[in-house]
N, C-alpha and C positions, 0 to 999 in steps of 0.2 A: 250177343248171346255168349254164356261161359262157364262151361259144364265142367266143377270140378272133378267128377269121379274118372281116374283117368281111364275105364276104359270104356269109357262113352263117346260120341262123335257126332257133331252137328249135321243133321240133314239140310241141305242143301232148299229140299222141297218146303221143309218149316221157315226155314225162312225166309222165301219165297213168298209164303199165305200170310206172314207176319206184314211183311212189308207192304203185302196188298194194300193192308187195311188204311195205308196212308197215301194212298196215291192221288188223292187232291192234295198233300202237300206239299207234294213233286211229281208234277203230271209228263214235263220234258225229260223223263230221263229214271233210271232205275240201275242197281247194281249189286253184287254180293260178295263178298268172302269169307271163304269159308277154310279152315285149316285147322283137321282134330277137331279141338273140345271147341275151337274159336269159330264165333259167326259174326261177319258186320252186314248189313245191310242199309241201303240208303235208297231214299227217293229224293230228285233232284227239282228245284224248282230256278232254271237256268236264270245266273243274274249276270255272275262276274266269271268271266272269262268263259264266255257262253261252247264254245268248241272243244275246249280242251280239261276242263273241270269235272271233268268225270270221278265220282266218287262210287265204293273205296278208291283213296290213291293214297300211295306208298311212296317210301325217300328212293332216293338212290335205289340202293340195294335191297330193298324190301324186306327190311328187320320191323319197318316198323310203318302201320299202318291204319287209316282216320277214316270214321266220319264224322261231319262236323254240318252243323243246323247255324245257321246264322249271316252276319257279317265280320270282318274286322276293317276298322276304318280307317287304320293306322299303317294297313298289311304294307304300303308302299315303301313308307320310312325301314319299318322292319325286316325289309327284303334287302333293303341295302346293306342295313350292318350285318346282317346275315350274310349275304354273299361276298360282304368286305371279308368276313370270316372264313372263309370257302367252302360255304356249302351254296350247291347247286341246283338251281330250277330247271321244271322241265315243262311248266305252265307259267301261266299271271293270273292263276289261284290266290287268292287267300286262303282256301283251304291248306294248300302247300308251303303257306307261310308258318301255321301253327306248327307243321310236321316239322320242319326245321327250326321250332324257336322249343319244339322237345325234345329233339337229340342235344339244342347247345345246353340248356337248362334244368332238364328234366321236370320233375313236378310244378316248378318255378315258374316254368314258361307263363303261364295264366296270369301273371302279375304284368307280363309285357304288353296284354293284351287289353284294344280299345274298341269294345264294339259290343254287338249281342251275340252271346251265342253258348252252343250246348255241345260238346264233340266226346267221342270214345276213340283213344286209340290202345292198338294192340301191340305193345314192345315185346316181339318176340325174341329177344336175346333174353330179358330178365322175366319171359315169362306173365306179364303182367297186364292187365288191362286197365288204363288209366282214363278215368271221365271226368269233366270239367261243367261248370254252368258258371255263367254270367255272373255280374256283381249285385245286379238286380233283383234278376227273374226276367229277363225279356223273351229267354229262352226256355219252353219246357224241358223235364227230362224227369222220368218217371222208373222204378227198377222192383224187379223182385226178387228176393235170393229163399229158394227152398230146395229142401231134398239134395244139392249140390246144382240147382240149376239159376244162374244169375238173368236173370233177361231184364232186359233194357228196351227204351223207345221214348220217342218226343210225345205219345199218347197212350192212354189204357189201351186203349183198344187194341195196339200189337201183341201184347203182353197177354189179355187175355184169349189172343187168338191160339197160343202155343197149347198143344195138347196137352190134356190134364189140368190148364188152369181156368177153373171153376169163377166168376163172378160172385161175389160173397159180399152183403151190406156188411161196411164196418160198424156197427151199432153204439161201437163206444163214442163215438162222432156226431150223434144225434141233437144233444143239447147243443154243440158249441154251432152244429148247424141251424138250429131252430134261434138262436140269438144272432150267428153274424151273418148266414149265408154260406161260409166258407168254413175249412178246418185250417189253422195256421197251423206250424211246422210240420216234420215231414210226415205223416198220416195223410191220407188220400182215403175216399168213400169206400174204396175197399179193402177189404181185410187181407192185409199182407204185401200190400202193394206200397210203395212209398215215393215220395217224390224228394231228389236230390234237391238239395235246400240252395239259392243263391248265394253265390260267392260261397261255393264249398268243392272242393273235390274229393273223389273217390277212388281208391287201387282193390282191386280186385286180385287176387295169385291165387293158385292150382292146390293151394292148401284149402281153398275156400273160405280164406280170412278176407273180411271188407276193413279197410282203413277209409274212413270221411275225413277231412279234415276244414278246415276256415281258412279262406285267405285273405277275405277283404270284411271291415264293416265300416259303416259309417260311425270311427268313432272320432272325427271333427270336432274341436271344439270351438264356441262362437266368440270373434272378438272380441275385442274390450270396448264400449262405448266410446271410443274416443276418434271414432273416424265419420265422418258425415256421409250420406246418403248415396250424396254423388260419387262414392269413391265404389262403391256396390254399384250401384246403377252402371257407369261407366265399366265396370268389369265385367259385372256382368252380360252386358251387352257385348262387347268385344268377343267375350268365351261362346256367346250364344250363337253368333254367327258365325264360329269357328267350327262348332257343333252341328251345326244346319248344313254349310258347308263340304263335313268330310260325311254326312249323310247322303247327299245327292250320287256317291258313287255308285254307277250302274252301268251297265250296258245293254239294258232294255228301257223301255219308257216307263217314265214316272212320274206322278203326281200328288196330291196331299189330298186327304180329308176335312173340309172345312164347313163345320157345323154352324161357325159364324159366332162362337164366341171366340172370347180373347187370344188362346192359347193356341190355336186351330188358326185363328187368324196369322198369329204371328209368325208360325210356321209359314205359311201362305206367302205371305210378305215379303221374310227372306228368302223364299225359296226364288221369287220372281225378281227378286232384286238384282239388278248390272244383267239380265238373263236378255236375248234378243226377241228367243221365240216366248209365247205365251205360254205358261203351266198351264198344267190341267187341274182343276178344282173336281171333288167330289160332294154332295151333302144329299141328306136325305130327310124329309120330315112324315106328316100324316095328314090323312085329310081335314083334320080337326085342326084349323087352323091357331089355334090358342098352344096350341101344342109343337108346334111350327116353329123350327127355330131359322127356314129359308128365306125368307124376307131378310134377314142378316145377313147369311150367306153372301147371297147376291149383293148385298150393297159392297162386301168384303172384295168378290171377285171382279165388280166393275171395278174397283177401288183399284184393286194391282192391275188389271186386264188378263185375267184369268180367263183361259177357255172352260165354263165353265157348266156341270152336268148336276143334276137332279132325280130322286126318284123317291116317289111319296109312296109308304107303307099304309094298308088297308089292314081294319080288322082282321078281316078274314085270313091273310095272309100271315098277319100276327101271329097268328092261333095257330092256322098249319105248321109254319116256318119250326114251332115250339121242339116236337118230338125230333127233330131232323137236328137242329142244333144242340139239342139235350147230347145227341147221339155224336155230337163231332167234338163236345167239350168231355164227354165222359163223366159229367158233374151235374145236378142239378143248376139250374140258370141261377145267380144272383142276382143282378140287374136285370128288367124287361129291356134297356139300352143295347143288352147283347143283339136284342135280332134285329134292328135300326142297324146297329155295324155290322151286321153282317150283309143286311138288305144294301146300304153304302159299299159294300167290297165288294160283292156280288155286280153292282155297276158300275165301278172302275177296273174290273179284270176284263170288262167288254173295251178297254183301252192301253189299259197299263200293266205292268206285272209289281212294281213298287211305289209304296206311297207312303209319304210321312204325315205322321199324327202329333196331335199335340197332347198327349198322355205324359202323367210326369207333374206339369208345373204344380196344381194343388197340391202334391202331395210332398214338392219339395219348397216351395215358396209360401206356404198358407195360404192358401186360394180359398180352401171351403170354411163357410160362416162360421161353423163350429169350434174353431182353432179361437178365433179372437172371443167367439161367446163364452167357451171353457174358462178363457183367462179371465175375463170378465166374470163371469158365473163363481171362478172360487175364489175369487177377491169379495165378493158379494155376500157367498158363503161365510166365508171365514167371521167376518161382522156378524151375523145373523145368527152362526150357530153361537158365538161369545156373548152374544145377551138376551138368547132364546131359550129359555127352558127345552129340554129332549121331549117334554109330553106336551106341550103347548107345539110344540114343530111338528110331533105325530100329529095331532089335532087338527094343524092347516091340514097336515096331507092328507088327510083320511079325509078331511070335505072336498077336499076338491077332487079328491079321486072316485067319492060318491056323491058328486051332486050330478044335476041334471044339464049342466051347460051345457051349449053345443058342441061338438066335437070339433071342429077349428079351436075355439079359444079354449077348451081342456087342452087342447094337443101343443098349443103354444106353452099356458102354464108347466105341462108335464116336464119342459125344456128347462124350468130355474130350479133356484136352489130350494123355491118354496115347498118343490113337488120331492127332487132327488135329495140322498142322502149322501152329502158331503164326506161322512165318513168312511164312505164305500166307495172307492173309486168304480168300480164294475156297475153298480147301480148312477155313479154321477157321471159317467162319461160314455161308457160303454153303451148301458141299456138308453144311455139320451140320446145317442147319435148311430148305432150300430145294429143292437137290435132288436128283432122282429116281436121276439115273446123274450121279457125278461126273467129273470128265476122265479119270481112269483106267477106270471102266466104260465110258465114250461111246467110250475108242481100242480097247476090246473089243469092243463091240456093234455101231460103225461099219466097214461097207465101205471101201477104200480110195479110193472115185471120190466117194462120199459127205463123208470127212475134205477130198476137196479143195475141196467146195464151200459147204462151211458155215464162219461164222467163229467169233471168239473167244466164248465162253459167256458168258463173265462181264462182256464190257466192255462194257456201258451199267448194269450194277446198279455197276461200279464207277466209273463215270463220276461217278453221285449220292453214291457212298461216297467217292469224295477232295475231290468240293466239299463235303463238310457240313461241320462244324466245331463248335465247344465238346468235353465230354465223354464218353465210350465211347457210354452211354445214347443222349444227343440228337443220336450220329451214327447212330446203330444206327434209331433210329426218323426221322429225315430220311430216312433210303435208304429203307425202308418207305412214307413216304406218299409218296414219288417212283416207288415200281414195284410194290410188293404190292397198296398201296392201290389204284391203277389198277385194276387186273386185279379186286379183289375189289368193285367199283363197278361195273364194266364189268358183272359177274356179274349184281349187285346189280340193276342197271337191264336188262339182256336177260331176265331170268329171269323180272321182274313184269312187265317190260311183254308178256313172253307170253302174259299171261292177261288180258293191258289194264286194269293195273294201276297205277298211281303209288307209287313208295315213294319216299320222300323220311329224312334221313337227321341230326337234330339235333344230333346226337355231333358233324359237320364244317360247320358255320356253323365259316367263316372266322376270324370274330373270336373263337368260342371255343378254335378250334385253334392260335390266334398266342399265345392264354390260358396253354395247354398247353406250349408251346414255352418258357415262361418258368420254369416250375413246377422248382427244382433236381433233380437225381436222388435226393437222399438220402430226398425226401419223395414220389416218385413209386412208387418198388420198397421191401420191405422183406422182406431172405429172399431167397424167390424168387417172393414173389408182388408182382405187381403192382399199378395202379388204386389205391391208395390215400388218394388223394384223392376219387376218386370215393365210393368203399368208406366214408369216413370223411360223407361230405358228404348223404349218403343213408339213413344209422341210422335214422333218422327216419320212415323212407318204405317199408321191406322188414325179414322176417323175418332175424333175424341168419343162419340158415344158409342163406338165400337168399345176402348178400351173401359171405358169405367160403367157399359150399362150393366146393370145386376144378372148374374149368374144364372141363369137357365140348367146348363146338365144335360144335355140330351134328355128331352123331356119326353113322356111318353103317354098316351090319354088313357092310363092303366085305370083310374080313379073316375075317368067321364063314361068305360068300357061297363065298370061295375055297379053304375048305376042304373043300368038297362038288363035285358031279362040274361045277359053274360051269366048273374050271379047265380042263379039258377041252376045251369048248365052245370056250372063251379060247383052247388053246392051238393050235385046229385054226384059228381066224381066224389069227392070226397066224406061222403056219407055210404058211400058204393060198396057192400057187403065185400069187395075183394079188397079198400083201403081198410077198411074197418078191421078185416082180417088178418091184417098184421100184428096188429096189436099195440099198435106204436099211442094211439091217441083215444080220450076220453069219448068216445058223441057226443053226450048233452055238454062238452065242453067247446065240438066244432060245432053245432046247434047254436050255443049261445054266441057264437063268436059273428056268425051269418046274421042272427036276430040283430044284434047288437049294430052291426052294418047297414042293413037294410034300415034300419029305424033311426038311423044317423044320429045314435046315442055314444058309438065309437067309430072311428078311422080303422079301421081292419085289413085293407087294402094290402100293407105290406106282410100281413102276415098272411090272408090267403094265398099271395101269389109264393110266398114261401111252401106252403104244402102241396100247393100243384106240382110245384117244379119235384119235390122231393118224390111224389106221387109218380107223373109222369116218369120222373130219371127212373126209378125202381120198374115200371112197367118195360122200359125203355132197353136200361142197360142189365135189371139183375135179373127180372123175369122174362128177357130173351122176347119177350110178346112177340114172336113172329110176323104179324100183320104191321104194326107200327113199324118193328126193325125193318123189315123191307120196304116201306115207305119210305124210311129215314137213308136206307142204303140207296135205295133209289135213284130219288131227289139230291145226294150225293154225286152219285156219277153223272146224273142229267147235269149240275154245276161243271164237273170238270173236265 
């Protein structure tokens, strides 16, 4: 916190009840500073240098003062040249590494830095408070500056704990929510609240001027074809267990999340690799076996000799688990996968306090189908539209978008170039693979006082889509780690640390994603699969039909749920005189949208579970619902 009027002074007790609000994400340990207009506050979740890591902690002489969310993986190396330089430790913090890489560097310092992580320190000689986030997003960090009051936190929920700050939908965020799930750049659900953008920092001074700045992007560009395959594969493997590697630092127990595809596996693999004792394995699936991705798992953890644990989610669990986790992300749910990971951390914090994941690879390697379909699909295009007349092309698509197929094979067509329109990228990329209702459903589904206040859907995913540059592929995956990535990290990191957790994430070490960035297309996809480098670089390490069976997702029986009387349930919430009451949506548009489902004339699926969650969040986090909140708070402290 950082109140520029100077004759204000941070209470001690606010920040106190701010910090409360995050005590599952450091349940060992808790701390404050407080000095004038300055407040830090921190919850500790004890990893590295479990005794003496007490945060806030300050240099030497206490000019200058941190809290910091994260890891760095590098802290060791950079303790050396540090101390070569004579500055002096008084822990085997990491934390205490950044403190000293900002007196030698100042702003700079974050360029030295190799790991996840979000910190605020307080330079009291110049006055300033300097904050930092990752290059990714592995780390949240969240701010709001009004009236001369800066508050900060790793979640909403501090922020809105501070008196006077009101809960408020941001409603200009509707559409882009109703199409991806998420809001890309810094906009956050509520009004006025923002989230510091990866690889950006921030200064803050007593003027109450904010300076953001960029320090890192992925602007890599990809070799020239003239290196074969093995020259990637080989490198990248080398880098990847170098990654894996300075991941495993800890001084508590650890273990991985292995859902038993590839990426999950791989992690797995080397983590157990030259190791004497057995890792520990996590996975978790459903009773619905078809849904199941454990039968994998296991064959994964016989494979390394993983000690290895399980725990199958039940509808019913599904469903409760919903409002509790709405309430610890501060967002409506995107994925139904969040409450499986969280169901998965919730059963490895009953052993470990750290665990790595395998989040990252698709999104830097082309894992997901879409990548190689795109390329495919506007090469496809391009021919099609150059000797298609424009009205004979509407023509396909008006039949097939009114005929009577089954909704399988509509929902496969809707995927080529016969259904989308090539000259629209937002209609051929976007609304193909992203989402839920695209601008022609959102002008059906939306109100008219609704369309006047929300903006254009698509422009900040398109913002990262006209800066990237090279070819189809390496723009296709730049837009991806600029706005998907985010959102599924953000996940990543609220989901475990509900259960006070650490997952930490080796696929996105920096230096192996700049790796990635380099890698040509022809050698990344082949077909329509993807990872092939990875795939190729790993034979070694995993059952061949580990590495090349087809892509599962953390699957979830969202779609086997909604065809029993669930939909029902669903369709009385959101037809419910208090959803209706907003004013957000048509009825005879959520009406038809239920009809249309039930009669299995369309797939609906992702766009119900889109209005629950938006429903639910608003019940949740804007209308304070008392009964629900204290359910979700509850259930909260029962976890930690």
């Amino acid at each position: 916190m950082f109140l520029a009027d100077r004759d204000a002074r941070v209470e001690r007790e606010r920040m106190a009840a701010m910090n409360d609000q995050i005590v599952h994400r450091g349940p060992d340990d808790g701390g404050l500073f407080v000095e004038g207009r300055v407040g830090l506050a921190m919850r500790r979740l004890s990893i590295i240098d479990v005794k003496t890591g007490h945060q806030p902690l300050s240099n030497e002489d206490e000019n200058i003062w941190i809290v910091f969310n994260g890891e760095i993986y590098n802290h060791q190396q950079l303790r050396a040249d540090l101390e070569a330089a004579g500055h002096r430790y008084r822990t085997k913090s990491d934390t205490e590494t950044i403190v000293h890489l900002y007196e030698q560097y100042g702003r700079d310092c974050v360029n030295h830095l190799r790991g996840m992580f979000a910190f605020a320190i307080w330079d009291r000689p110049k006055r300033k408070l300097f904050i930092a986030r990752d290059r990714l997003g592995i780390k949240p960090l969240y701010y709001r500056y009004s009236n001369g009051q800066f508050l900060f936190g790793s979640e909403v929920k501090t922020i809105l704990a501070y008196p006077g700050v009101k809960p408020e939908f941001n409603q200009a965020g509707l559409a882009e929510y109703l199409a991806f799930g998420y809001l890309t750049g810094e906009d956050t659900f509520y009004a006025g609240i923002k989230k510091l953008l990866p690889g950006h920092t921030l200064e803050a001074d007593e003027a109450g001027t904010i300076s953001i700045q960029p320090y890192w992007d992925l602007s890599v560009a990809a070799d020239p074809d003239n290196k074969p395959r093995s020259h990637y594969v080989k490198g990248y493997r080398e880098l990847l267990e170098q990654c894996v590697d300075s991941h495993l630092m800890s001084d508590v127990p650890l273990g991985v999340f292995l859902s038993g595809g590839l990426d999950s596996s791989v992690i797995a693999a080397l983590t157990a690799k030259g190791r004497q004792e057995p890792i520990r394995t996590f996975a978790v699936g459903y009773g619905e076996e078809a849904f199941s991705e454990l039968p994998f798992a296991r064959q994964v953890a016989k494979h390394i000799g993983s000690e290895h644990h399980e725990v199958r989610l039940s509808r019913q669990e599904f469903f409760d688990y919903l409002p509790k986790l709405i309430w610890h992300e501060d967002e409506p749910i995107v994925w139904p996968s969040s409450i499986s990971l969280y169901a998965v951390a919730k059963l490895a914090r009953e052993r470990v306090t750290v665990v790595l994941t395998g989040e990252g690879s698709d999104e830097t390697l082309a894992g997901y189908t879409r990548y190689a379909w795109t390329v495919k699909n506007a090469g496809l295009d391009k021919v099609y539209r150059s000797v298609t007349p424009d009205a004979l092309r509407r023509a396909v698509r008006a039949a097939i978008n009114g005929s009577g197929l089954p909704a399988n094979l509509r929902r496969k067509l809707e995927h080529t170039f016969l259904v989308r329109d090539g000259a629209s990228w937002p209609s051929f990329y976007f609304d193909n693979f992203y989402s839920a209702f695209s601008a022609q459903e959102q002008d059906d589904l939306l109100t008219t006082s609704a369309k006047s206040i929300t903006r254009d859907a698509y422009a900040g995913s398109m913002k990262h889509w006209e800066h990237s540059s090279g070819d189809l592929l390496h723009r296709l995956l730049y837009t991806d780690i600029k706005t998907y990535l985010v959102e599924l990290l953000m996940k990543q990191d609220q989901m475990s640390m509900a259960a006070s957790i650490e997952s930490r994430v080796p696929f996105l070490d920096h230096v192996l994603v700049e790796y990635t960035a380099r890698i040509p297309a022809k050698h990344a996809i082949h077909g329509l699969a993807g990872k092939q480098v990875l795939k190729e670089a790993v034979e070694d390490l995993l059952p061949h039909d580990i590495i090349y069976r087809k892509k599962m997702g953390f699957p979830t029986p969202w779609a086997y749920w909604l065809a029993g009387p669930q939909l029902n349930d669903l369709e009385k919430i959101l037809l419910s005189p208090r959803t209706l009451e907003r004013g957000f949506f048509r009825p005879a548009a959520v009406k038809k949208m239920f009809a249309e489902h039930r009669a299995n004339r369309r797939d609906h699926g992702n766009r119900i579970w889109r209005l629950l969650n938006l429903e639910t969040w608003l019940r949740v986090c804007i209308d304070r619902d008392t009964a629900v909140l204290a359910a979700a708070k509850q259930s909260a402290a029962v976890t930690t």
